[in-house]
Backbone as XML, in Angstrom:
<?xml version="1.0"?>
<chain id="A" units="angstrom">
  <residue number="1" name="UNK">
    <atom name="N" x="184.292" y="11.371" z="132.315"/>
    <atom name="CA" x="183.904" y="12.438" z="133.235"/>
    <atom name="C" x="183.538" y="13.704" z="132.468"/>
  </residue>
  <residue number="2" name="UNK">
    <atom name="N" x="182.642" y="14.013" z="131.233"/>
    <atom name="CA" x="181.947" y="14.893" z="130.838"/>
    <atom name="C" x="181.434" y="15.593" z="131.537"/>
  </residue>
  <residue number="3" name="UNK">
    <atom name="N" x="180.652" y="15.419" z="132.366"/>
    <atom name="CA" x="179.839" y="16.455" z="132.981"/>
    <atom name="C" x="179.920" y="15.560" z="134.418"/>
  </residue>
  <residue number="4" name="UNK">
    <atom name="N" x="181.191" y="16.147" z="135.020"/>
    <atom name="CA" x="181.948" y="16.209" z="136.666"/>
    <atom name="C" x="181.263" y="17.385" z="137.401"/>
  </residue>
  <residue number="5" name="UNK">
    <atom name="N" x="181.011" y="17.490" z="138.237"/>
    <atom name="CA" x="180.350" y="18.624" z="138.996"/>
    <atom name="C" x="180.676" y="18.401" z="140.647"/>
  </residue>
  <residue number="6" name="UNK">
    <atom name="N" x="181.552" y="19.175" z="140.887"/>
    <atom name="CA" x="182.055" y="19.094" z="142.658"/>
    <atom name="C" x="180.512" y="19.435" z="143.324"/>
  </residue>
  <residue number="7" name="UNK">
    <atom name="N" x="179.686" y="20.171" z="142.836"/>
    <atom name="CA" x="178.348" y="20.151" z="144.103"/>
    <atom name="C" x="177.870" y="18.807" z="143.667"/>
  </residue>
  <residue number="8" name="UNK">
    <atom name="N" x="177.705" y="18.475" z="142.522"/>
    <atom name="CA" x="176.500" y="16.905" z="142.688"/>
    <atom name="C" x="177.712" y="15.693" z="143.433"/>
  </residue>
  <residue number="9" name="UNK">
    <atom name="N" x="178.774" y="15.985" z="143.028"/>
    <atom name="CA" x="179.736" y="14.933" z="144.075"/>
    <atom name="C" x="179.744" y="14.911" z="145.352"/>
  </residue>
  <residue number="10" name="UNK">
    <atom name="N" x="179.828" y="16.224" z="145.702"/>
    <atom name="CA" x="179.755" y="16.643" z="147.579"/>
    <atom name="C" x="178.828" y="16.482" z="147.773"/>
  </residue>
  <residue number="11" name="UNK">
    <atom name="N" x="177.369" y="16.270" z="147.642"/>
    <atom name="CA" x="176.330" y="15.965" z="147.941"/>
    <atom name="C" x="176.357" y="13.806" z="148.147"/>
  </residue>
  <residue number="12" name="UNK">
    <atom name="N" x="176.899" y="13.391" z="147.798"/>
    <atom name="CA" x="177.693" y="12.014" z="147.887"/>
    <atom name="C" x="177.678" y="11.782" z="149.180"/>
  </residue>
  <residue number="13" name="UNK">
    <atom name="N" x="178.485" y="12.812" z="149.641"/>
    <atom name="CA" x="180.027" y="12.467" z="150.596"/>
    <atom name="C" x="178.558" y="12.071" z="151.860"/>
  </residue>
  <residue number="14" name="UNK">
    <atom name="N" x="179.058" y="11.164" z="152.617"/>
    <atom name="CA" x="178.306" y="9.601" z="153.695"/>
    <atom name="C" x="178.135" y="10.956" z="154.960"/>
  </residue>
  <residue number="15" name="UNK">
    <atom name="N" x="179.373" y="11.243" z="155.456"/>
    <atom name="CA" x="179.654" y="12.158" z="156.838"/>
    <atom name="C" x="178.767" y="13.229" z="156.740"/>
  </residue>
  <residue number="16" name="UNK">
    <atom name="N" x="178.061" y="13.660" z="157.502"/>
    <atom name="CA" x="177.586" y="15.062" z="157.256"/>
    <atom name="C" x="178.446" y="16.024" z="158.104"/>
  </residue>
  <residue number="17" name="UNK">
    <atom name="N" x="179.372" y="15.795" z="158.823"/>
    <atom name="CA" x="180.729" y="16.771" z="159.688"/>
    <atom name="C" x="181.624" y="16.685" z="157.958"/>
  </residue>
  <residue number="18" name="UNK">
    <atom name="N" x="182.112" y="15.669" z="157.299"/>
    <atom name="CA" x="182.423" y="15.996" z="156.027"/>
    <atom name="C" x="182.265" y="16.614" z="154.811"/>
  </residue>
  <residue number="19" name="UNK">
    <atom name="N" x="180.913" y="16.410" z="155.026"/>
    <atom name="CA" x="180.144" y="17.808" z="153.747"/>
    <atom name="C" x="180.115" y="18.646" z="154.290"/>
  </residue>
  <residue number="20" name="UNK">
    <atom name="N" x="179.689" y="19.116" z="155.356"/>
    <atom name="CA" x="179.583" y="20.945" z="155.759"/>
    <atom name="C" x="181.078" y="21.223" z="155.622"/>
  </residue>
  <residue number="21" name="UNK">
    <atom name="N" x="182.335" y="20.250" z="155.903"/>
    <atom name="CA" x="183.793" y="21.263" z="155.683"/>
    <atom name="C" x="183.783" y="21.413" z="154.206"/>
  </residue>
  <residue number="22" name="UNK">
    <atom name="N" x="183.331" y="20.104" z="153.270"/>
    <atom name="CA" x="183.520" y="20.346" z="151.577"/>
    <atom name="C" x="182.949" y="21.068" z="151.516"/>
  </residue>
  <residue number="23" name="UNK">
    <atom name="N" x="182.026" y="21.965" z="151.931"/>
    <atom name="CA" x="181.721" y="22.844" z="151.450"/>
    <atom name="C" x="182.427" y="24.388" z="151.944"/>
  </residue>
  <residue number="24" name="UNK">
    <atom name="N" x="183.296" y="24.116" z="152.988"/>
    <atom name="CA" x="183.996" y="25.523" z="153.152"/>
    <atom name="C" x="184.729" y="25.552" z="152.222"/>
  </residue>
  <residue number="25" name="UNK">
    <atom name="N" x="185.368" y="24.051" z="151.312"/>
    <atom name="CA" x="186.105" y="23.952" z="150.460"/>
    <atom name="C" x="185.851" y="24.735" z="148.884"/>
  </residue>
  <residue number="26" name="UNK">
    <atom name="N" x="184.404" y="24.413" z="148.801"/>
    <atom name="CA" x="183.849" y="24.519" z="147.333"/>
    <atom name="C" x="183.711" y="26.024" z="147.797"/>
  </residue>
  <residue number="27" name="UNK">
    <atom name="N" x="183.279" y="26.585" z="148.880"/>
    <atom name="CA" x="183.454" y="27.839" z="148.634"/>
    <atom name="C" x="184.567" y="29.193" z="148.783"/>
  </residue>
  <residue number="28" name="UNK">
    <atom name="N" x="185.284" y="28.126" z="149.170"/>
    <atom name="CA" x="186.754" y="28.906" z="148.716"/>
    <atom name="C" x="187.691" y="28.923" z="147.155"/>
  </residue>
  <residue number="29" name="UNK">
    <atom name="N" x="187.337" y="27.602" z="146.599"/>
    <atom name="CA" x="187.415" y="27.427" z="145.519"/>
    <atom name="C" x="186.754" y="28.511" z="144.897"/>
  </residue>
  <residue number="30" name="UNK">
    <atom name="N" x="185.135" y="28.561" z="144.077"/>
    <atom name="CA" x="184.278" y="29.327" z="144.163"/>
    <atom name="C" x="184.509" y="30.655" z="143.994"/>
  </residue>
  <residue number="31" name="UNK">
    <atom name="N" x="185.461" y="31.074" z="145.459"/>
    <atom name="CA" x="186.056" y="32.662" z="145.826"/>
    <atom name="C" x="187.110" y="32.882" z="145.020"/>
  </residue>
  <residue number="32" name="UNK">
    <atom name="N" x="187.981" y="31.749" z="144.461"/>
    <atom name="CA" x="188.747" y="31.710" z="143.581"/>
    <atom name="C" x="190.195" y="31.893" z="144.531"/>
  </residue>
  <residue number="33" name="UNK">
    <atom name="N" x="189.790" y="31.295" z="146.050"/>
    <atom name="CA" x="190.544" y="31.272" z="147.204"/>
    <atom name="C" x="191.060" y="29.713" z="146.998"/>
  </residue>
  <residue number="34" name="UNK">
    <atom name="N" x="192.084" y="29.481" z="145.962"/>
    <atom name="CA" x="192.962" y="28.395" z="145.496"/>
    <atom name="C" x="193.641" y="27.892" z="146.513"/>
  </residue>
  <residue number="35" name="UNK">
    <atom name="N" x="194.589" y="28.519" z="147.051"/>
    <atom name="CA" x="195.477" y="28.352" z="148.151"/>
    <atom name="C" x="194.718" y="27.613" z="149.609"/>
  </residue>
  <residue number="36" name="UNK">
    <atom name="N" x="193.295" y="28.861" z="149.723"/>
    <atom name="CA" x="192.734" y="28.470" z="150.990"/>
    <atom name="C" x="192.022" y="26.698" z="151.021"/>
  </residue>
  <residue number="37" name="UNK">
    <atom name="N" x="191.712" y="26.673" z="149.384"/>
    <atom name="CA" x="190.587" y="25.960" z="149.123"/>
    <atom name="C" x="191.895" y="24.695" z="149.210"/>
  </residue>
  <residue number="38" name="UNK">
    <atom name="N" x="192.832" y="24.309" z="148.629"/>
    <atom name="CA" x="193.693" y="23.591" z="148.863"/>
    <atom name="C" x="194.091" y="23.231" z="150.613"/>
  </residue>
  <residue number="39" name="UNK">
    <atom name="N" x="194.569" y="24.193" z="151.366"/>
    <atom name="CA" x="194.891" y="23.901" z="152.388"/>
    <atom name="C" x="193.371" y="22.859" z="153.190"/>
  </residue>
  <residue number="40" name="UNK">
    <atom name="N" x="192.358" y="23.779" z="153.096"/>
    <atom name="CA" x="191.217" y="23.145" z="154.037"/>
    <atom name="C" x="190.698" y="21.731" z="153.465"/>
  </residue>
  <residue number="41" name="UNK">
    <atom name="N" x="191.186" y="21.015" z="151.787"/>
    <atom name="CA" x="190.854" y="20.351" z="151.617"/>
    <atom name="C" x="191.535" y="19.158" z="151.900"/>
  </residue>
  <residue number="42" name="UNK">
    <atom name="N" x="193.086" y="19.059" z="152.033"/>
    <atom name="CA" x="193.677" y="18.492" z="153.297"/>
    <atom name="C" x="193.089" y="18.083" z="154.342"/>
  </residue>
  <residue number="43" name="UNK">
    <atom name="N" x="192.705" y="19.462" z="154.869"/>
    <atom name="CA" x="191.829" y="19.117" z="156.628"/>
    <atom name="C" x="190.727" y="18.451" z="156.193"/>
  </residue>
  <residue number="44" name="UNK">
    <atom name="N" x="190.158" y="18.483" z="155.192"/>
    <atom name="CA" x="188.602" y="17.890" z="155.061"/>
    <atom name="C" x="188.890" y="15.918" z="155.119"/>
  </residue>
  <residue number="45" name="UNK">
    <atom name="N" x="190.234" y="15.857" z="154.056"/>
    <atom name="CA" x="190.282" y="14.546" z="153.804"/>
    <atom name="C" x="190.701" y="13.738" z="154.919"/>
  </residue>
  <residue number="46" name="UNK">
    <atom name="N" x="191.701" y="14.495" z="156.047"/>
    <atom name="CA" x="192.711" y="14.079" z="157.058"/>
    <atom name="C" x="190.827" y="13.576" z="157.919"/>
  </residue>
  <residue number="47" name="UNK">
    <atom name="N" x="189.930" y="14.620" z="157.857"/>
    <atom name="CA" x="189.034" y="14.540" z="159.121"/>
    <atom name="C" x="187.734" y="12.920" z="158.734"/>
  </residue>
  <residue number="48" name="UNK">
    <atom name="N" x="187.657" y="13.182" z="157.108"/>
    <atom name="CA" x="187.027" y="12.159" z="156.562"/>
    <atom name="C" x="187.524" y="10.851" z="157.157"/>
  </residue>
  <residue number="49" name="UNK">
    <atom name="N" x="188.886" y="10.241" z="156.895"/>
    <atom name="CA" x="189.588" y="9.177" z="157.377"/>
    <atom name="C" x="189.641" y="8.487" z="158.785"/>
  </residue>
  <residue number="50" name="UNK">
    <atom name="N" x="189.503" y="9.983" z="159.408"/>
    <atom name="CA" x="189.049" y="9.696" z="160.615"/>
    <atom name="C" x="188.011" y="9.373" z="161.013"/>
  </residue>
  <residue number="51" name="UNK">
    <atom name="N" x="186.458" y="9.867" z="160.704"/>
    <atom name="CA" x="185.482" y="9.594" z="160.506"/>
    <atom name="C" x="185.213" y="7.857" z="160.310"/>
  </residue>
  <residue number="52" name="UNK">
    <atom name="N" x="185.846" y="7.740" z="159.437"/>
    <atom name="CA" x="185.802" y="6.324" z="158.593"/>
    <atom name="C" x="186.137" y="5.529" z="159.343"/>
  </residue>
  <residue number="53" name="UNK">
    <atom name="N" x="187.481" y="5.239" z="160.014"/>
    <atom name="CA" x="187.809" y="4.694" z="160.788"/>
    <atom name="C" x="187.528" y="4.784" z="162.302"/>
  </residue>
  <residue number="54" name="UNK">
    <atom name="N" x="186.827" y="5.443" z="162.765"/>
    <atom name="CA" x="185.813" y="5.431" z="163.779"/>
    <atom name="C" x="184.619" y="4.765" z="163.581"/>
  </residue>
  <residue number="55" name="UNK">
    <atom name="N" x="183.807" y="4.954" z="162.455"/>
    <atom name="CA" x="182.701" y="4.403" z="161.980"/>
    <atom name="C" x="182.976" y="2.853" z="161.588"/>
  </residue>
  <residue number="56" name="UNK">
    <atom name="N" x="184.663" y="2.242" z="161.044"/>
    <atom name="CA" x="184.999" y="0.532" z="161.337"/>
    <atom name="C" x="184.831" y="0.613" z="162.945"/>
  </residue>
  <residue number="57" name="UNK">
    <atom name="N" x="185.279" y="0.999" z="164.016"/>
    <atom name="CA" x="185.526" y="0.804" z="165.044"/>
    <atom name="C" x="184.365" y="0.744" z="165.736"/>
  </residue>
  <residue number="58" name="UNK">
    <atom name="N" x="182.943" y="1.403" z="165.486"/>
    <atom name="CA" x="181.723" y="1.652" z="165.996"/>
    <atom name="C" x="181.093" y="0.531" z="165.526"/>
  </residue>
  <residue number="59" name="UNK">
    <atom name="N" x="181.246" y="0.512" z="164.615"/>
    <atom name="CA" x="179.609" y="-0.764" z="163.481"/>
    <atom name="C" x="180.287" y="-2.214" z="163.744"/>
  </residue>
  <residue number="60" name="UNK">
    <atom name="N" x="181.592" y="-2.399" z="163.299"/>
    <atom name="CA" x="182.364" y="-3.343" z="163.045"/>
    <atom name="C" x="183.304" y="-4.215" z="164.136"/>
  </residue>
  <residue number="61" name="UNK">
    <atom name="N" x="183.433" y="-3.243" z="165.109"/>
    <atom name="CA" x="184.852" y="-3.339" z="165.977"/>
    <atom name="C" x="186.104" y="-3.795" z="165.373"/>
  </residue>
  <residue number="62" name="UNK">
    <atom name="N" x="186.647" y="-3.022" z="164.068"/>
    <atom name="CA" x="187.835" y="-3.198" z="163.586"/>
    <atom name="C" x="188.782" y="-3.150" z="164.165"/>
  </residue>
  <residue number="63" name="UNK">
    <atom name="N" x="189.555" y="-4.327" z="164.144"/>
    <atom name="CA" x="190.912" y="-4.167" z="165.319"/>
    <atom name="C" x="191.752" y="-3.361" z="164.250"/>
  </residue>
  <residue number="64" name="UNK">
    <atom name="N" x="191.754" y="-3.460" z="162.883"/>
    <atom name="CA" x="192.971" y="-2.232" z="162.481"/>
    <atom name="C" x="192.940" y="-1.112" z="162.635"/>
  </residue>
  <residue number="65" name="UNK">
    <atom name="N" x="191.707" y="-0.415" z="162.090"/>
    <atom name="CA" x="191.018" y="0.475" z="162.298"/>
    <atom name="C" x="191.171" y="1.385" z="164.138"/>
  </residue>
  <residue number="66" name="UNK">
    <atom name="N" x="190.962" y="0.347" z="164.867"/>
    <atom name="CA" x="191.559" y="0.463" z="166.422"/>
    <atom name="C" x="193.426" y="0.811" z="166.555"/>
  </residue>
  <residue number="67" name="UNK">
    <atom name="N" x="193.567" y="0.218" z="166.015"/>
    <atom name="CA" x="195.304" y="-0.095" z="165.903"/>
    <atom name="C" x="195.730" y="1.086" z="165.317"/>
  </residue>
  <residue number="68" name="UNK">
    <atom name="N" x="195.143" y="1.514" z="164.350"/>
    <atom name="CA" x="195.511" y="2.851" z="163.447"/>
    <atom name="C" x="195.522" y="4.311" z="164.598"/>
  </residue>
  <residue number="69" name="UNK">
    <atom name="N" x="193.962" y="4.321" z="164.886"/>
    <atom name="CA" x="193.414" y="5.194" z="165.726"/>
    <atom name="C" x="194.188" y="5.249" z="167.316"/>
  </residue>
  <residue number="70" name="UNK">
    <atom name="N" x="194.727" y="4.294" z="167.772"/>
    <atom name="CA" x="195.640" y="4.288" z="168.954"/>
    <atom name="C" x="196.984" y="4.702" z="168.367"/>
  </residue>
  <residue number="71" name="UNK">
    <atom name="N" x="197.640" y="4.408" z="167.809"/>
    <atom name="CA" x="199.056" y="4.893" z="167.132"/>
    <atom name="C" x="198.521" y="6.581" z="166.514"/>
  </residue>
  <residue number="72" name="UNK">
    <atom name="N" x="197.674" y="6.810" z="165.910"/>
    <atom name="CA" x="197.575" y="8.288" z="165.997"/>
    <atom name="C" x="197.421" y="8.993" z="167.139"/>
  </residue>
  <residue number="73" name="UNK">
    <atom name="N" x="196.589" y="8.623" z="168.116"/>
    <atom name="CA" x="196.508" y="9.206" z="169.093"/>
    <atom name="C" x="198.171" y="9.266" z="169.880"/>
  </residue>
  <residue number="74" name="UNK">
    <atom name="N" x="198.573" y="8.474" z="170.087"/>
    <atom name="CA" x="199.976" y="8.142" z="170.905"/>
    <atom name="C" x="200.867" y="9.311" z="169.817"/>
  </residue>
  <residue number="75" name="UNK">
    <atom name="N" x="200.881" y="9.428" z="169.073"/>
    <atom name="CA" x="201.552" y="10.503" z="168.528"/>
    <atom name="C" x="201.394" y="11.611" z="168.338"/>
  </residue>
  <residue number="76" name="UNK">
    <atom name="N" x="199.924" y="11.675" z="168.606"/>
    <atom name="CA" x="199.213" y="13.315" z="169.156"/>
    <atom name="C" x="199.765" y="13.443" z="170.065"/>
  </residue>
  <residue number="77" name="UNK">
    <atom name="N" x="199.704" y="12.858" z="170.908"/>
    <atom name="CA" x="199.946" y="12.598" z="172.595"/>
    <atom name="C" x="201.565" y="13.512" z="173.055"/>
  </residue>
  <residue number="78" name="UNK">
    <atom name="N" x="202.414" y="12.603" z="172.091"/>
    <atom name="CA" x="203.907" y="12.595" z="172.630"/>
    <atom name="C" x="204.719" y="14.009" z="171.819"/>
  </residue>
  <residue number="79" name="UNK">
    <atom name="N" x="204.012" y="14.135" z="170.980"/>
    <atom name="CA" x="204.172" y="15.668" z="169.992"/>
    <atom name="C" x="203.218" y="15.956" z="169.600"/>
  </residue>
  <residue number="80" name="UNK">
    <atom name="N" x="202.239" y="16.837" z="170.533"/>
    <atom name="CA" x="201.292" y="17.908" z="170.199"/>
    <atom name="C" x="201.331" y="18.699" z="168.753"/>
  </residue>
  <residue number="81" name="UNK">
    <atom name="N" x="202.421" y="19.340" z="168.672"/>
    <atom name="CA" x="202.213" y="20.458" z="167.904"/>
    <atom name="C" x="202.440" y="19.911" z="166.268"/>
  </residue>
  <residue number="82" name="UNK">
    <atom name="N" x="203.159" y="18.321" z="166.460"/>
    <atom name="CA" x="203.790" y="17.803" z="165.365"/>
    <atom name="C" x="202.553" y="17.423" z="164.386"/>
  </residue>
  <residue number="83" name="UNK">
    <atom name="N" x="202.566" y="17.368" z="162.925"/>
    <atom name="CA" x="201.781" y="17.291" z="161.973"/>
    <atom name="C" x="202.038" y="15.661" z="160.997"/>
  </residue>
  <residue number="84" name="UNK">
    <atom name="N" x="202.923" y="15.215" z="162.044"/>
    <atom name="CA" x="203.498" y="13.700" z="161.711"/>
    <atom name="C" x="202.175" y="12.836" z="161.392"/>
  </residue>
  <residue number="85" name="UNK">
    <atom name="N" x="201.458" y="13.182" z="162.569"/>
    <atom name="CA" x="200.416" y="12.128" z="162.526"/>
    <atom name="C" x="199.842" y="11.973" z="161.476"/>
  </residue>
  <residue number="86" name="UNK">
    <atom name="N" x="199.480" y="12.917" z="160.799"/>
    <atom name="CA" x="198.578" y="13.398" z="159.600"/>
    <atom name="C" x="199.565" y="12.304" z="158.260"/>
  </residue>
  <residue number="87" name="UNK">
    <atom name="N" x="200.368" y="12.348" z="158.657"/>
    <atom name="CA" x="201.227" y="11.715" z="157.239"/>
    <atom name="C" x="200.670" y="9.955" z="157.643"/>
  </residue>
  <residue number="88" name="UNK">
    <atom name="N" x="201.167" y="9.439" z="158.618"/>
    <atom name="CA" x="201.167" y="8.568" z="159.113"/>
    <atom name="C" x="199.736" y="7.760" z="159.472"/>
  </residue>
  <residue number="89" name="UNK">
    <atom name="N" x="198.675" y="8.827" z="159.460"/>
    <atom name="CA" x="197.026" y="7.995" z="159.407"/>
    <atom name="C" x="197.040" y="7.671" z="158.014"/>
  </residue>
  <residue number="90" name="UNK">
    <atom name="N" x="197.499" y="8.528" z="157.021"/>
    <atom name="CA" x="197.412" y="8.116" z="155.456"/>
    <atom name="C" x="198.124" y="6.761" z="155.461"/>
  </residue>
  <residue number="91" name="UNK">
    <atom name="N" x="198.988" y="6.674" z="155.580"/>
    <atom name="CA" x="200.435" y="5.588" z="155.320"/>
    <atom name="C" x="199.534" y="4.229" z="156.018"/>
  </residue>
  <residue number="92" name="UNK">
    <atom name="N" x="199.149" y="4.588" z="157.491"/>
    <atom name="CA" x="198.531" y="3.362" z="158.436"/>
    <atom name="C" x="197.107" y="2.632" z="157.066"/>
  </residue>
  <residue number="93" name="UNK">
    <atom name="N" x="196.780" y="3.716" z="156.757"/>
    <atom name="CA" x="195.375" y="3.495" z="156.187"/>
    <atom name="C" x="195.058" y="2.838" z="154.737"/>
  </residue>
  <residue number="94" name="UNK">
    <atom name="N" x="196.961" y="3.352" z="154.261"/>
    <atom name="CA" x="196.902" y="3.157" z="153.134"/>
    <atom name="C" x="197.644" y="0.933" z="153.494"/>
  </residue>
  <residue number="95" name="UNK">
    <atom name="N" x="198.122" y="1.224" z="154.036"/>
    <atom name="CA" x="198.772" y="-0.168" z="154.048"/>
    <atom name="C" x="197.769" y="-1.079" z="155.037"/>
  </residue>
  <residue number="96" name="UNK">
    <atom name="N" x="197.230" y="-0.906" z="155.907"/>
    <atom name="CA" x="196.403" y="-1.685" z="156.618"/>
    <atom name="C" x="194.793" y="-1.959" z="156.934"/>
  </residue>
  <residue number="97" name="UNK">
    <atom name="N" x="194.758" y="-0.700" z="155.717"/>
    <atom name="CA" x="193.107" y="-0.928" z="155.454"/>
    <atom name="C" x="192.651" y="-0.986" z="153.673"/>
  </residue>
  <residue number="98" name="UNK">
    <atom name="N" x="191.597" y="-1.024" z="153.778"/>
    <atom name="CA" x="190.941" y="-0.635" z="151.885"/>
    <atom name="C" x="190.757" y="0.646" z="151.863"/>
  </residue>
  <residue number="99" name="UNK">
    <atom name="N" x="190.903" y="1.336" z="153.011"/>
    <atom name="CA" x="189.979" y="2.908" z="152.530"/>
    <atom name="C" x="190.965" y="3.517" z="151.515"/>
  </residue>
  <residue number="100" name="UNK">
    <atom name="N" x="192.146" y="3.518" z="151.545"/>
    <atom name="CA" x="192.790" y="3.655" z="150.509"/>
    <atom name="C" x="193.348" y="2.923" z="149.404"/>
  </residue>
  <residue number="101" name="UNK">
    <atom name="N" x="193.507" y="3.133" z="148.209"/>
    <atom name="CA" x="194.508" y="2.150" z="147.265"/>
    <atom name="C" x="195.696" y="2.815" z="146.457"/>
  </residue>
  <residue number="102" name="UNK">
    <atom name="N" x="196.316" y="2.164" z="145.922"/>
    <atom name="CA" x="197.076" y="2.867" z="145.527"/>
    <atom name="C" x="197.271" y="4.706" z="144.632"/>
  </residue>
  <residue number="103" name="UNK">
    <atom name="N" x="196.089" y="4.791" z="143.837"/>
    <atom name="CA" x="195.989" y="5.572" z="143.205"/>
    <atom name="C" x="195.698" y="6.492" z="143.799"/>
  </residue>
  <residue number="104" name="UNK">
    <atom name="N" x="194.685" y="6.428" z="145.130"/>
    <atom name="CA" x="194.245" y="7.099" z="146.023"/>
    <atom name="C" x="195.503" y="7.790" z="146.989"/>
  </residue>
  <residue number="105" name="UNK">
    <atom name="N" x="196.854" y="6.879" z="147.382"/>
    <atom name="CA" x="197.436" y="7.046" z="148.100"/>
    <atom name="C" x="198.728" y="8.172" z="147.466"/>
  </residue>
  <residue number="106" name="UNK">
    <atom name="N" x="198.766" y="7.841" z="145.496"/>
    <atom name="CA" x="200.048" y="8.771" z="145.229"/>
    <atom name="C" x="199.124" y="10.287" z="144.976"/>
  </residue>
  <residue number="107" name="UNK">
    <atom name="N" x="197.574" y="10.256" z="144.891"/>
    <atom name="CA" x="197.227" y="11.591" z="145.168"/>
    <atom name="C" x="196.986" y="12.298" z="146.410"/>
  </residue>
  <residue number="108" name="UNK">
    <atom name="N" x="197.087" y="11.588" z="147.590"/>
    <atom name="CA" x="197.231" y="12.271" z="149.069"/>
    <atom name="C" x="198.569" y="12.800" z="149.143"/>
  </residue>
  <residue number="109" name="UNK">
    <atom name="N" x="199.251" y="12.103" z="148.296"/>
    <atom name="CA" x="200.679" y="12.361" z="148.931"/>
    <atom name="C" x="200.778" y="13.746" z="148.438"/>
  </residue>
  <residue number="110" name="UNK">
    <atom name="N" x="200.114" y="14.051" z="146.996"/>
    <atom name="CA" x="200.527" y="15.302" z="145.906"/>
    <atom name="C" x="200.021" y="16.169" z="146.888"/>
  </residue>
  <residue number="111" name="UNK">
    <atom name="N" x="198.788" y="15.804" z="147.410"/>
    <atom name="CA" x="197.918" y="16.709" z="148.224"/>
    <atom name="C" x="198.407" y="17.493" z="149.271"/>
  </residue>
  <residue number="112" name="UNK">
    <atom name="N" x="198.921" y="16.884" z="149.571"/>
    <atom name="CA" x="200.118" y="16.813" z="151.257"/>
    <atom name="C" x="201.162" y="17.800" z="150.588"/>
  </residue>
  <residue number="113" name="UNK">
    <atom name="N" x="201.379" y="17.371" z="149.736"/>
    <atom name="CA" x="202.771" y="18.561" z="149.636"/>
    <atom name="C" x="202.397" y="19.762" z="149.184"/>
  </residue>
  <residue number="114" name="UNK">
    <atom name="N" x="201.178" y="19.892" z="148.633"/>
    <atom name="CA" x="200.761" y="20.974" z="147.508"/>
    <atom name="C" x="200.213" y="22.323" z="148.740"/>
  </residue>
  <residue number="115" name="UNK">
    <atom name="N" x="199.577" y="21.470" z="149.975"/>
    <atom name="CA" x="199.314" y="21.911" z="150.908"/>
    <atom name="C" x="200.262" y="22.516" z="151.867"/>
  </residue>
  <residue number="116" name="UNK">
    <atom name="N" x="201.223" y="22.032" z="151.754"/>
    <atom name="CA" x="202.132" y="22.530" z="152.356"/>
    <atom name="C" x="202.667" y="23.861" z="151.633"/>
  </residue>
  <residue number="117" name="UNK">
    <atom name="N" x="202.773" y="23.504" z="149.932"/>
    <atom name="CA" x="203.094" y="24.462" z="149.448"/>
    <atom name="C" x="201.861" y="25.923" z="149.599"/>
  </residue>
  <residue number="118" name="UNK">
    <atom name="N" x="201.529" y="25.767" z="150.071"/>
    <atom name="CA" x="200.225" y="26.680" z="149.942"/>
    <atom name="C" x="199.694" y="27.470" z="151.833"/>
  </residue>
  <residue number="119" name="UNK">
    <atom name="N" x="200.057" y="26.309" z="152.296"/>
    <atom name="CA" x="199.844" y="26.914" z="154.218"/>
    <atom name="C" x="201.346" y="27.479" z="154.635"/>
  </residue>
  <residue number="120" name="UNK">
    <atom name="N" x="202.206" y="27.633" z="153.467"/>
    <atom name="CA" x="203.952" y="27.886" z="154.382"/>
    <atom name="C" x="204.226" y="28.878" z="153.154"/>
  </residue>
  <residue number="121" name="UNK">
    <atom name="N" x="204.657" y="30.317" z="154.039"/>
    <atom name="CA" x="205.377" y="31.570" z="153.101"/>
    <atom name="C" x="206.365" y="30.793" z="152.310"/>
  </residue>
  <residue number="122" name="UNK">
    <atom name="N" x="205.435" y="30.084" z="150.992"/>
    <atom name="CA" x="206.606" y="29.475" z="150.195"/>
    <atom name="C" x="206.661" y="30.384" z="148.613"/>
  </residue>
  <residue number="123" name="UNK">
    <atom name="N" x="207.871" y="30.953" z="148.892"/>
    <atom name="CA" x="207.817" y="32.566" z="147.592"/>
    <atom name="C" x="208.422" y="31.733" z="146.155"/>
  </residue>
  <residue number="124" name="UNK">
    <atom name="N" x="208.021" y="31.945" z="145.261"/>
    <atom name="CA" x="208.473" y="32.145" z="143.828"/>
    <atom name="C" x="209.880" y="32.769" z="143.779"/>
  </residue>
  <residue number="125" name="UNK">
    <atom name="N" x="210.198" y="32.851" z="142.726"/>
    <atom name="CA" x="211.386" y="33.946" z="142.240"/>
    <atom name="C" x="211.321" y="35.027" z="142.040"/>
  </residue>
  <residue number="126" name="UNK">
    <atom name="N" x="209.962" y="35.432" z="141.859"/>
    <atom name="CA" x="209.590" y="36.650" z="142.020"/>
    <atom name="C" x="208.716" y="37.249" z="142.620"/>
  </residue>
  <residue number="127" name="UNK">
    <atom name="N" x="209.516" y="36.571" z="143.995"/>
    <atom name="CA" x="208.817" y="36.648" z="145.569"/>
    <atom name="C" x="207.137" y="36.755" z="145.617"/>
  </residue>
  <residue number="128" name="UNK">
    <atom name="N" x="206.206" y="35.892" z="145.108"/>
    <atom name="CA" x="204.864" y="36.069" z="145.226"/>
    <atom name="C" x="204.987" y="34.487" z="145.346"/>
  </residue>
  <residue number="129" name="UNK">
    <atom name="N" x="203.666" y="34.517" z="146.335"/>
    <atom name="CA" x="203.123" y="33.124" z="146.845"/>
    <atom name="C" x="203.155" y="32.246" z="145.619"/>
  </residue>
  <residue number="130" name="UNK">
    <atom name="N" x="203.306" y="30.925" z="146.614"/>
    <atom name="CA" x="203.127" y="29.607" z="145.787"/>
    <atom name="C" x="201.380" y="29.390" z="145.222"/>
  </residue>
</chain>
C-alpha cells in the first residue's frame, strides 16, 4: 500500500447514499475533525451494511440477509433509543453472511469502541477529550 489514497478508494465505494456520507467523512478528516471524522465513519459503515443487505434481499432474495434485516428491525422496534442493534447487524453479518470476515470483523469491533470513545464526554487525566 505505497501510494493508498482515501479519495481514489471512496470513489470505489458501489452505494452512491455511501459515498456522499464518505465523503462527510474525508472531509472531516481533512478538517483535521478526528473525533467527528471517526464517529460519522461508524454511521457510514453501520449504513453501508445495510445497503448491502438490502441489495441481497432485492437482486437475490436472500433469506439471511432477510433474517438479519427482520431481527434488526424487531430490535429497533422494541428499544428505539437502544444502539444494540448496531452491534448486532455486525455480529448477524459477520456470522451469517460473507460481507464480513474475520479481519474485517476484529476492525469493526475497534471501530465501535473508538467511536464510542469519541461520541461520549470520555475525559483523559487531564480532563481533555478522548
Amino acid at each position: 500500500m505505497n501510494n493508498f489514497s482515501l479519495e481514489e478508494t471512496s470513489e470505489k465505494i458501489y452505494f452512491s447514499k455511501t459515498k456522499e456520507y464518505f465523503n462527510e467523512v474525508l472531509s472531516s478528516y481533512h478538517n483535521e475533525n478526528y473525533r467527528s471524522a471517526i464517529v460519522m465513519l461508524w454511521s457510514v459503515v453501520i449504513c453501508d451494511i445495510i445497503y448491502k443487505l438490502n441489495h441481497l434481499v432485492d437482486i437475490y432474495d436472500d433469506k439471511q440477509a432477510k433474517n438479519i434485516l427482520k431481527t434488526i428491525e424487531c430490535i429497533q422496534t422494541n428499544n428505539p433509543k437502544s444502539s444494540e442493534w448496531e452491534i448486532k447487524l455486525i455480529e448477524e453479518s459477520w456470522n451469517n453472511t460473507q460481507l464480513i470476515d474475520n479481519v474485517e470483523y476484529t476492525y469493526l469491533d475497534f471501530l465501535q469502541k473508538q467511536r464510542h470513545l469519541c461520541a461520549h464526554p470520555v475525559l483523559t487525566g487531564n480532563a481533555e477529550l478522548h
